[in-house]
C-alpha positions in Angstrom: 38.7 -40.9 20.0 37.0 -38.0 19.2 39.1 -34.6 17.4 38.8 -31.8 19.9 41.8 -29.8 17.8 41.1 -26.3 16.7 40.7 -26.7 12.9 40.6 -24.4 10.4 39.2 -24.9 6.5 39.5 -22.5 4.0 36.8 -22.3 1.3 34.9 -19.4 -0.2 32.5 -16.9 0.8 29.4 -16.2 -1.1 28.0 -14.0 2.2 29.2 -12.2 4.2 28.8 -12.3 7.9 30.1 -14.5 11.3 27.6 -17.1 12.2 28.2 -19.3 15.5 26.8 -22.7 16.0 26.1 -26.3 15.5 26.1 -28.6 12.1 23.0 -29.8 10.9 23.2 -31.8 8.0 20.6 -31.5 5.4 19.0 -34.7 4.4 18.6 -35.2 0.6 16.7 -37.4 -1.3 19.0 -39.8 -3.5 17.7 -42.2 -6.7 18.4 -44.9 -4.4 15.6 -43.2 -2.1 13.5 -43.8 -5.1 11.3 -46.7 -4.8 10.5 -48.8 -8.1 7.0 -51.3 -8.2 4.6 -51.7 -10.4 0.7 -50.5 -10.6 -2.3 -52.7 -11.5 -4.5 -51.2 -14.1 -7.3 -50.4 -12.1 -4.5 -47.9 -10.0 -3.4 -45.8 -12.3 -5.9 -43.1 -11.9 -5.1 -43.0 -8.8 -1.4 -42.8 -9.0 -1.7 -39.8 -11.8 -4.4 -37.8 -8.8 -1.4 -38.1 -6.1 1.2 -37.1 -9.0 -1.1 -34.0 -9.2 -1.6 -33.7 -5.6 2.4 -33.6 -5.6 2.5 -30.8 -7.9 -0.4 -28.9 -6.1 1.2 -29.1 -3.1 4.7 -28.3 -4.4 3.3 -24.9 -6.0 1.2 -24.3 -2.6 4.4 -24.7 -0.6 6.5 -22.0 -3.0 3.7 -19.3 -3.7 3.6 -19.4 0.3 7.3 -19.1 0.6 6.9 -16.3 -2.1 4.0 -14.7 0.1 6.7 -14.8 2.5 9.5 -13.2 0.8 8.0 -10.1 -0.4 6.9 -9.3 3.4 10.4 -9.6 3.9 11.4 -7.4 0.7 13.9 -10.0 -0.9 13.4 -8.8 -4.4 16.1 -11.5 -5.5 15.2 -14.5 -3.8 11.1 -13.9 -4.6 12.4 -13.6 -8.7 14.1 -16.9 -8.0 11.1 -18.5 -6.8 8.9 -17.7 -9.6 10.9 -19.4 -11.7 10.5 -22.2 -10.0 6.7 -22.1 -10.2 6.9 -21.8 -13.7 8.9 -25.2 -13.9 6.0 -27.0 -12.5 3.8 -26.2 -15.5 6.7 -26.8 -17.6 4.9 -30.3 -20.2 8.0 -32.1 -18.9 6.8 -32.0 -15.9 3.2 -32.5 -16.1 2.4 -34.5 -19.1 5.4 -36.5 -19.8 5.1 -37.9 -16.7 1.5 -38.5 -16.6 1.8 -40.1 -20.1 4.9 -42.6 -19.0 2.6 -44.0 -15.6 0.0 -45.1 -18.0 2.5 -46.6 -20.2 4.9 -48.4 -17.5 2.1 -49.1 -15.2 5.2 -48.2 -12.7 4.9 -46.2 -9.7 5.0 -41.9 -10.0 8.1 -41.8 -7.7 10.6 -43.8 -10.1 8.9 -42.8 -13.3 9.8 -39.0 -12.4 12.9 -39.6 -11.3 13.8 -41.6 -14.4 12.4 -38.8 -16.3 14.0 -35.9 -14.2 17.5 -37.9 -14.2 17.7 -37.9 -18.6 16.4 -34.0 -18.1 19.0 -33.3 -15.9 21.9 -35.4 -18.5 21.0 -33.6 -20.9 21.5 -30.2 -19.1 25.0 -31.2 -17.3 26.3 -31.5 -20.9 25.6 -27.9 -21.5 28.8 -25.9 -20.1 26.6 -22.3 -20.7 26.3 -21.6 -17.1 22.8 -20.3 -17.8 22.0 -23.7 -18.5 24.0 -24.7 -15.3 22.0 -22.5 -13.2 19.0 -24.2 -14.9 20.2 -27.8 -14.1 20.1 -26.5 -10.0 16.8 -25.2 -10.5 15.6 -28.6 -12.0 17.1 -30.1 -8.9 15.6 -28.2 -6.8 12.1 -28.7 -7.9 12.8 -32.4 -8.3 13.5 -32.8 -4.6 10.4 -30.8 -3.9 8.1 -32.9 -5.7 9.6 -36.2 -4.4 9.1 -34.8 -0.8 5.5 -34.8 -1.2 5.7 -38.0 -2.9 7.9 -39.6 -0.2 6.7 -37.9 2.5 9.5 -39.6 5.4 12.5 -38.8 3.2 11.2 -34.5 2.8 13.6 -31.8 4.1 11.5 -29.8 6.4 13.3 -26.3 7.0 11.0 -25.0 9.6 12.0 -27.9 12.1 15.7 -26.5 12.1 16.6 -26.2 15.8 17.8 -23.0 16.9 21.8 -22.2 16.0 22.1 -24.8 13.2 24.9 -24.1 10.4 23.5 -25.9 7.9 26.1 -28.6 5.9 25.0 -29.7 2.4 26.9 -31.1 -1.1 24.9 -28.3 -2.3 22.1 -26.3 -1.3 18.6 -25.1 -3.3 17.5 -21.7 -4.0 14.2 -22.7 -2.0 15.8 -24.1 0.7 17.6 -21.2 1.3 14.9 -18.8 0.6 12.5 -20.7 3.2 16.0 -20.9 6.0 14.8 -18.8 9.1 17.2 -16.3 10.6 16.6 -16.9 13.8 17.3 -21.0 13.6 19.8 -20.8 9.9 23.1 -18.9 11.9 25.1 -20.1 8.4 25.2 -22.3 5.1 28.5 -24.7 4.1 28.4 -26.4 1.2 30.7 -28.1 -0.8 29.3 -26.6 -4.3 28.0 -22.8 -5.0 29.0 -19.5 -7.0 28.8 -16.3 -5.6 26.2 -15.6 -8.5 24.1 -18.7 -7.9 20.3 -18.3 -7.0 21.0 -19.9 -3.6 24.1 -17.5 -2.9 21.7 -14.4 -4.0 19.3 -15.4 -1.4 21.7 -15.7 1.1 23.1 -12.3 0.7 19.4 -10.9 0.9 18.8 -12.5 4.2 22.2 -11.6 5.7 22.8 -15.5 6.2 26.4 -15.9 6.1 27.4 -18.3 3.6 30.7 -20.7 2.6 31.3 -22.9 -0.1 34.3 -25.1 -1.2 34.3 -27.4 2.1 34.6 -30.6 1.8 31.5 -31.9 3.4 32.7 -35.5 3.8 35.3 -34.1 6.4 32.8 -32.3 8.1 30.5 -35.8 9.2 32.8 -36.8 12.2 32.2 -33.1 13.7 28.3 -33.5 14.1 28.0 -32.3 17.6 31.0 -29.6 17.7 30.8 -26.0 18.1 31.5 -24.4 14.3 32.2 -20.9 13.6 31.5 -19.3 10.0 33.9 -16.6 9.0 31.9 -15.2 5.9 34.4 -12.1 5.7 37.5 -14.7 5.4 35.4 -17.5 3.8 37.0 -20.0 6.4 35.5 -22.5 8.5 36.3 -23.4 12.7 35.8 -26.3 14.1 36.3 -26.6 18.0 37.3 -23.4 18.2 39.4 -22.8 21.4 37.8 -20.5 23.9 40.5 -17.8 22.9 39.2 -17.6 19.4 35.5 -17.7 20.2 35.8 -15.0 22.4 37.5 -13.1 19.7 34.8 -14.3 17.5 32.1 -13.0 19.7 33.7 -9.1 19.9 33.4 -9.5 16.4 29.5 -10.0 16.2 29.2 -7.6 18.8 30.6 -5.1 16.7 28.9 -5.8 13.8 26.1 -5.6 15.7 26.7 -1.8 17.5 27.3 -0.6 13.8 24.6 -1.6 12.0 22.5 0.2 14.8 24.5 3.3 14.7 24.5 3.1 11.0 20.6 3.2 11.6 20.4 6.4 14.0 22.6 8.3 11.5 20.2 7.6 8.8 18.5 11.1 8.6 22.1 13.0 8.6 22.8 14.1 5.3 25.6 13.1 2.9 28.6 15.6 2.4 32.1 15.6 2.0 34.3 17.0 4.6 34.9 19.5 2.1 31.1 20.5 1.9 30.1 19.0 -1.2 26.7 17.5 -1.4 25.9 14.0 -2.6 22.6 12.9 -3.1 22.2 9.0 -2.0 18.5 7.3 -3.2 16.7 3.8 -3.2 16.4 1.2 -5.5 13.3 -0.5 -5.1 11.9 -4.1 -5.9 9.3 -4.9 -3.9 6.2 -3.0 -1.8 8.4 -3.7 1.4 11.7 -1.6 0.1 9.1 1.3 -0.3 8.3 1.0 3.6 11.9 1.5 4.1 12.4 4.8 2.6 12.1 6.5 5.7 13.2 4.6 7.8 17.3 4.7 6.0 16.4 8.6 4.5 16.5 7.6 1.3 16.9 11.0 -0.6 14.8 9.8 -3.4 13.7 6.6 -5.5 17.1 6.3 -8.1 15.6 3.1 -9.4 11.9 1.2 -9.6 12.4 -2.4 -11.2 9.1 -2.3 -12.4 9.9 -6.4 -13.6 10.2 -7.3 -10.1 6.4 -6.0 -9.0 5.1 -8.7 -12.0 6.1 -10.9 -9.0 3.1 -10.0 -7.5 0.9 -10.4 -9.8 1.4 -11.8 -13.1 -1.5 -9.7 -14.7 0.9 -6.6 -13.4 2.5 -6.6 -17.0 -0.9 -5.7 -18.9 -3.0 -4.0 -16.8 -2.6 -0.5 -16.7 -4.7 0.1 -13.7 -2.1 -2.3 -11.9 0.9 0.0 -12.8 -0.7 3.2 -12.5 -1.9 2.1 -8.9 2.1 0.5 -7.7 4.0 4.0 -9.5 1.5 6.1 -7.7 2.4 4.1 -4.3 6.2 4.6 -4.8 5.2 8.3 -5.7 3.6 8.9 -2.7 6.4 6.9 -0.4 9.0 9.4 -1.8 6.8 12.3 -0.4 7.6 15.1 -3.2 11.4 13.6 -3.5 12.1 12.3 -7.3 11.2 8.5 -8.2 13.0 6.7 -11.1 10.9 4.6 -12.8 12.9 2.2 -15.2 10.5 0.9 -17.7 10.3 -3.8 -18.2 13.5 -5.5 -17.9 13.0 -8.4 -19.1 15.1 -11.1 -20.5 19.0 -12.6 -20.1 18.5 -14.4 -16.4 15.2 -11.8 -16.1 11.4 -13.9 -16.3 12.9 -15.9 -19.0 9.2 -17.4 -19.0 7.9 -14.2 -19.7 9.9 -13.8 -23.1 7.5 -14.9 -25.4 9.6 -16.8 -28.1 9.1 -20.7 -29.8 13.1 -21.2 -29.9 14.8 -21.0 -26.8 18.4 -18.5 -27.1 21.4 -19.5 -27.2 23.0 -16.8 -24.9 20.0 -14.7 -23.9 22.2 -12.3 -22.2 23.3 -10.8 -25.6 19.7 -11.6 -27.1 16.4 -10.2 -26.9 16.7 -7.9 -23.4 15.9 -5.1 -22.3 14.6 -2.2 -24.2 15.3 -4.8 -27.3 12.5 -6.8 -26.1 10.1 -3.3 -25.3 10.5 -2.5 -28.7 9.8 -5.9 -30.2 6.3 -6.2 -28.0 5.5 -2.6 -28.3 1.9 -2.9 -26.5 3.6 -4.1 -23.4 5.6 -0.7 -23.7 2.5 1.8 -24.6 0.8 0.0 -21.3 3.5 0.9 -19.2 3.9 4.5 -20.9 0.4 5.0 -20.3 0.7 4.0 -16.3 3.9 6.0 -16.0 2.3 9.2 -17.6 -0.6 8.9 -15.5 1.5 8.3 -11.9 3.8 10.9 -13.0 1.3 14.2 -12.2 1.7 13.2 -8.6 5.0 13.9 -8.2 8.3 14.1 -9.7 8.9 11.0 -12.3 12.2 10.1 -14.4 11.7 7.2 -17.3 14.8 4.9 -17.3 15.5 3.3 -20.5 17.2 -0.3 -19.9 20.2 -2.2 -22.0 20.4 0.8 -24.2 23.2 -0.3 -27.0 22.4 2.1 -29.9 20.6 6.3 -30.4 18.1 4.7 -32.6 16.5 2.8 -29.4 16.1 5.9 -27.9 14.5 7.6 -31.1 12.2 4.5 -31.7 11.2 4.5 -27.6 10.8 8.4 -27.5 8.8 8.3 -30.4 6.5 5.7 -29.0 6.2 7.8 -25.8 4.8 10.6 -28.3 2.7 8.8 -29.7 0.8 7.6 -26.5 0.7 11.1 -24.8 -1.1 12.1 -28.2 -3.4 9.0 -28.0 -4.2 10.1 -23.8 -4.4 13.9 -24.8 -7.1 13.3 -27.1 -8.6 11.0 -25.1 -8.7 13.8 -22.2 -6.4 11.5 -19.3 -5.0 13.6 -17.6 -1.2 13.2 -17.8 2.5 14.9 -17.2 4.2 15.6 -20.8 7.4 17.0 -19.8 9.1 13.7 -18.5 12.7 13.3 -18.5 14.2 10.4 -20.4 17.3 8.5 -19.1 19.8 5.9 -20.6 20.8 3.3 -18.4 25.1 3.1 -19.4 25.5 -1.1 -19.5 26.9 -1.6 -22.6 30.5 -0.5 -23.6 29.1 0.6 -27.2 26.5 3.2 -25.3 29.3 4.5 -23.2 31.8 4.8 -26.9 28.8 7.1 -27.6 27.5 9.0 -25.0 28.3 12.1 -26.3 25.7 11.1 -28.9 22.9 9.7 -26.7 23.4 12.9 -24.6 21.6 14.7 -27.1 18.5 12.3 -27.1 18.3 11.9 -23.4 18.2 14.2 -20.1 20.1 11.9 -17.6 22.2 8.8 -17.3 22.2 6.0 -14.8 25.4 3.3 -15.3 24.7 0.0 -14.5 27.5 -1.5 -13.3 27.1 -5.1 -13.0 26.5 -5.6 -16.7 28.9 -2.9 -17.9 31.6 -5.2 -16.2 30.0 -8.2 -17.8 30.1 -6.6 -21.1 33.7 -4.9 -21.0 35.4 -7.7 -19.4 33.6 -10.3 -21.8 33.0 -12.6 -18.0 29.8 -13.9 -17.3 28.6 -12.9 -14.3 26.7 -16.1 -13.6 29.3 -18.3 -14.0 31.2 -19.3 -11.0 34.2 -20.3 -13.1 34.9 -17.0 -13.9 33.7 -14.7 -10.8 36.6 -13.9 -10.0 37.5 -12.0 -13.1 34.2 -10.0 -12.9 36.3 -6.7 -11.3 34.9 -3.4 -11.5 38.3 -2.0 -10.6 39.0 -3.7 -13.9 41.3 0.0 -15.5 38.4 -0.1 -18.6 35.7 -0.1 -15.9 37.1 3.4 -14.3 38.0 4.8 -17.8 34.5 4.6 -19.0 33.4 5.9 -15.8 35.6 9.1 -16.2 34.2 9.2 -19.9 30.7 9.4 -19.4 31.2 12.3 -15.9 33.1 14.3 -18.8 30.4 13.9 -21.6 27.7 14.2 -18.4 28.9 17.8 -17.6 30.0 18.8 -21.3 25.8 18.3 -21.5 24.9 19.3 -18.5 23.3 15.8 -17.7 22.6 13.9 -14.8 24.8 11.0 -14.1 23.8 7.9 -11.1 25.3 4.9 -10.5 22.8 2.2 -9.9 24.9 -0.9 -9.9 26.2 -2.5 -7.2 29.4 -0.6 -6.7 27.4 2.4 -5.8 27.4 0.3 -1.8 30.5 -0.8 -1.9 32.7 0.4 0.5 35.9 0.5 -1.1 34.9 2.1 -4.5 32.3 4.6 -3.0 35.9 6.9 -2.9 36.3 5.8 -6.4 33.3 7.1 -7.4 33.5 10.6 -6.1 36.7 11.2 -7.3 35.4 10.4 -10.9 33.0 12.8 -10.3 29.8 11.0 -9.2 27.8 12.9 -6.8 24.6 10.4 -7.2 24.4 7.1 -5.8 21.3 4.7 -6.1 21.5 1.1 -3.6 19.1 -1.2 -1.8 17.5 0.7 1.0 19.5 -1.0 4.2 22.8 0.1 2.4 21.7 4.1 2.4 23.4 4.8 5.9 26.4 2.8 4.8 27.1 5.1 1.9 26.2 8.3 3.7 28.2 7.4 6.5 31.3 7.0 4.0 30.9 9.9 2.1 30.8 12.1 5.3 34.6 10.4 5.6 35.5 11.2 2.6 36.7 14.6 1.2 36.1 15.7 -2.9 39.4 17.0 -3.4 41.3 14.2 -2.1 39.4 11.6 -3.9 39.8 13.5 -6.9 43.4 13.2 -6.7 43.1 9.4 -5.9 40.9 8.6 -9.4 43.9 10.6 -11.3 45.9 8.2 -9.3 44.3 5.2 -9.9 43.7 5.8 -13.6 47.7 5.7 -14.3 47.6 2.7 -12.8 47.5 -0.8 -15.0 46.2 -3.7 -13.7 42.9 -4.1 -10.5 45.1 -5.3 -8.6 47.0 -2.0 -8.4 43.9 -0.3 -8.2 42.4 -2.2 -5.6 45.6 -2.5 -3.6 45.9 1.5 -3.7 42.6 2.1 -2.9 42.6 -0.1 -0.2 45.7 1.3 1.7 44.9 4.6 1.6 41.0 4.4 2.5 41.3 1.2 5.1 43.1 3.5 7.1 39.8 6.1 6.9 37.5 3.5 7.8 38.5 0.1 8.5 35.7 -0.8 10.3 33.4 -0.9 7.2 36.1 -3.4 5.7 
């Protein structure tokens, strides 16, 4: 007899949101899928050409998706992709394979798999969780591949009826990325961390996510009516009519917010008190750009210049390339001032594009950032030489990423000399007086800001990696997410350091990081003192709306507050009770 009980599950959410609908179970394809027969001589040719046609069709299918994504303007989920385009060329892959059909005379399906299945031993050994993140990837392409091989067993996301909530052990970064709004309400799966490629995507698309369900119990439910509570991270099956129409007021005011939050786009952002803050864009992508307007963005506070390689790979060496994308973002900020960090490349950033025969350990603390810049200097002139060209159309800031020690800022200042000389006498017209600006992601460059003030004319914290750093917690690891807390005491210490340095030198301090949209530490953040803020473009309203709420004085009293406090869960918990009351509709 079928359950028709009202049942709650409780798992985690890795997006928010409330989606409403019914479970679709996404098909995956399983070694016992596989089939295993020989081939005559005479076929192998012939098997190797539909191996290829595999991969062909496997990197058509993701540089469409791609295509797709940067219409769309998710920066995350298109940087995700690449990498997975880069697999395919990965010898493993490709010759490997080709190499054990001619010596097995077996079939192409069961000699990848057997080849993919000791790649992906091999991995699961590995508890680095960039390694684990790697391992999903493999997977991911695997099923791919074998789709277009086995053409009956392929998941198809495009023929997802309307209102599905899709249910799988564990979903793919791809299959995300290529889930349509309009049919994809929600995701449940059984594995995922809030920092996983699949979870990233999700946030991007505003697809309201849930992991830790037990997808086993979820079978016998096929045809019920499921509700996904990516606020609570909970799960409803059969909900009674009661809750659905609770449910449903819910949506609907999500819904009336998000368009008021758009119509108040153009007001400005001040404190009650009448103190001006000055909220900007970061931008990834040629569609964040078009969005400037639209959110009144009062400025560009951040151009990941990395994430336009996704467009084209020759992006990274060709100077007519970069000088033609910073002049774009130029123009979109019509005369307002545009942030251009220089390559980020490295840790979990293009590590395909990080040109070294030994693979690192823990490329998080390797060869990043500004370290890498400096170690393929004629990437860095290129870029210098595009950036000083752009910059006489407007008002241009050079960002300086991963910044750990003064002598990186001497070495990269003194390389920016050296080019203007190099344009000047080669009559290019150029700007010379641009500012230079330390992004503050590394406890040792906020221990000496006070020294790097006098090297630099602004700061920008990241915050994501200075938690990473201070708290010693990988961000990518799902084991550990939960320690990764900006309200972390060191996190709002450091923060009150570097506003105190900041004014002592008169400098310019931003917060890039994703904090600077949070709801619940925007009052933080003023009351330390930051008056600059720097999100995604959809957020801008969000935080403007906030700070309107929000008064200088009396935030200023809270930090002095929460900084005698010991632990985040005081912080948080104080925080919350005084500002939930001021605007609990944004929690």
């Amino acid at each position: 007899m079928k359950d028709e009980r009202e049942i709650h599950l409780q798992g985690i959410s890795l997006s928010k949101g409330i989606a409403l609908g019914i479970p679709y179970f996404l098909p995956v394809i399983q070694e016992d899928d596989v089939p295993e027969f020989s081939i005559a001589k005479g076929d192998i040719d012939n098997e190797i050409a539909r191996y290829r046609n595999a991969l062909l069709f496997s990197r058509k299918d993701l540089e469409t998706l791609q295509d797709h994504l940067i219409l769309e303007g998710s920066s995350e989920a298109v940087t995700i992709i690449d990498t997975h385009i880069q697999m395919l060329e990965d010898p493993i892959i490709t010759s490997q394979v080709e190499e054990k059909i001619r010596e097995s005379n077996q079939n192409t399906e069961s000699v990848f798999t057997s080849i993919i299945t000791e790649y992906k031993r091999r991995f699961s050994k590995n508890t680095d969780p960039i390694f684990r993140q790697r391992f999903a990837d493999v997977t991911d392409v695997t099923q791919r591949v074998l789709g277009h091989l086995i053409p009956e067993r392929k998941t198809n996301m495009v023929h997802i009826p309307e209102n599905s909530i899709i249910f799988s052990q564990e979903i793919s970064p791809s299959d995300t990325a290529a889930a349509q709004v309009d049919y994809v309400m929600g995701i449940v799966t059984e594995v995922g961390g809030s920092t996983s490629h699949a979870a990233l995507i999700a946030k991007a698309k505003g697809i309201p996510f849930v992991t830790g369900i037990e997808i086993s119990k979820i079978q016998e439910y096929q045809n019920c009516f499921i509700i996904v509570d990516g606020f609570k991270g909970k799960l409803i099956i059969n909900p009674r009519p009661e809750t659905l129409a609770e449910y449903k007021k819910i949506i609907k005011k999500l819904i009336t917010q998000e368009k008021r939050l758009e119509k108040e786009s153009k007001l400005c952002a001040k404190t009650i008190d009448g103190e001006k803050v000055h909220v900007l864009a970061n931008v990834g992508s040629a569609a964040d750009l078009d969005m400037l307007t639209k959110y009144g963005a009062g400025g560009i506070g951040l151009v990941r210049t990395e994430y336009f390689l996704l467009q084209n790979r020759n992006f990274l060496l060709s100077e007519k390339l970069q000088y033609s994308m910073y002049k774009r973002c130029i123009e979109k900020a019509a005369g307002l001032p545009v942030v251009i960090r220089i390559f980020d490349l490295g840790g979990d950033k293009f590590p395909d594009l990080v040109y070294y025969k030994e693979k690192e350990v823990n490329p998080f603390l390797g060869c990043r950032g500004i370290r890498f810049l400096l170690k393929n200097q004629e990437i860095l002139k290129i870029q210098f030489r595009a950036i000083l060209r752009a910059a006489v159309h407007g008002d241009v800031q050079i960002l300086l990423p991963l910044i750990s020690d003064v002598r990186e800022v001497l070495e990269t200042k003194k390389i920016l000399e050296n080019v203007k000389k190099e344009m000047i006498a080669e009559e290019v017209e150029i700007r010379e007086d641009i500012p230079i600006g330390c992004m503050m992601e590394v406890p040792s460059a906020v221990l000496t800001c006070d020294i790097l003030a006098k090297e630099c004319d602004f700061f920008s914290i990241g915050t994501n990696d200075l938690v990473q750093y201070t708290l010693a917690v990988d961000r990518a690891n799902p084991a550990v997410h939960n320690l990764h807390d900006p309200f972390h005491p060191s996190m709002l210490r450091m923060i009150q350091m570097l506003v105190h340095e900041s004014k002592v030198h008169n400098k310019k301090l931003s917060v890039c990081g994703e904090v600077a949209y949070k709801p619940l530490f925007i009052p933080l953040l003023l009351g330390l003192g930051i008056l600059h803020f720097s999100c995604p473009p959809r957020y801008i309203s969000l935080v403007k709306k906030i700070v309107r709420k929000c008064s200088l004085q009396e935030t200023s009293q809270d930090a002095k507050e929460a900084l005698q406090l010991s632990t985040s869960q005081q912080i948080y918990e104080f925080i919350r009770k005084k500002y939930g009351k001021v605007f609990p509709e944004e929690f």
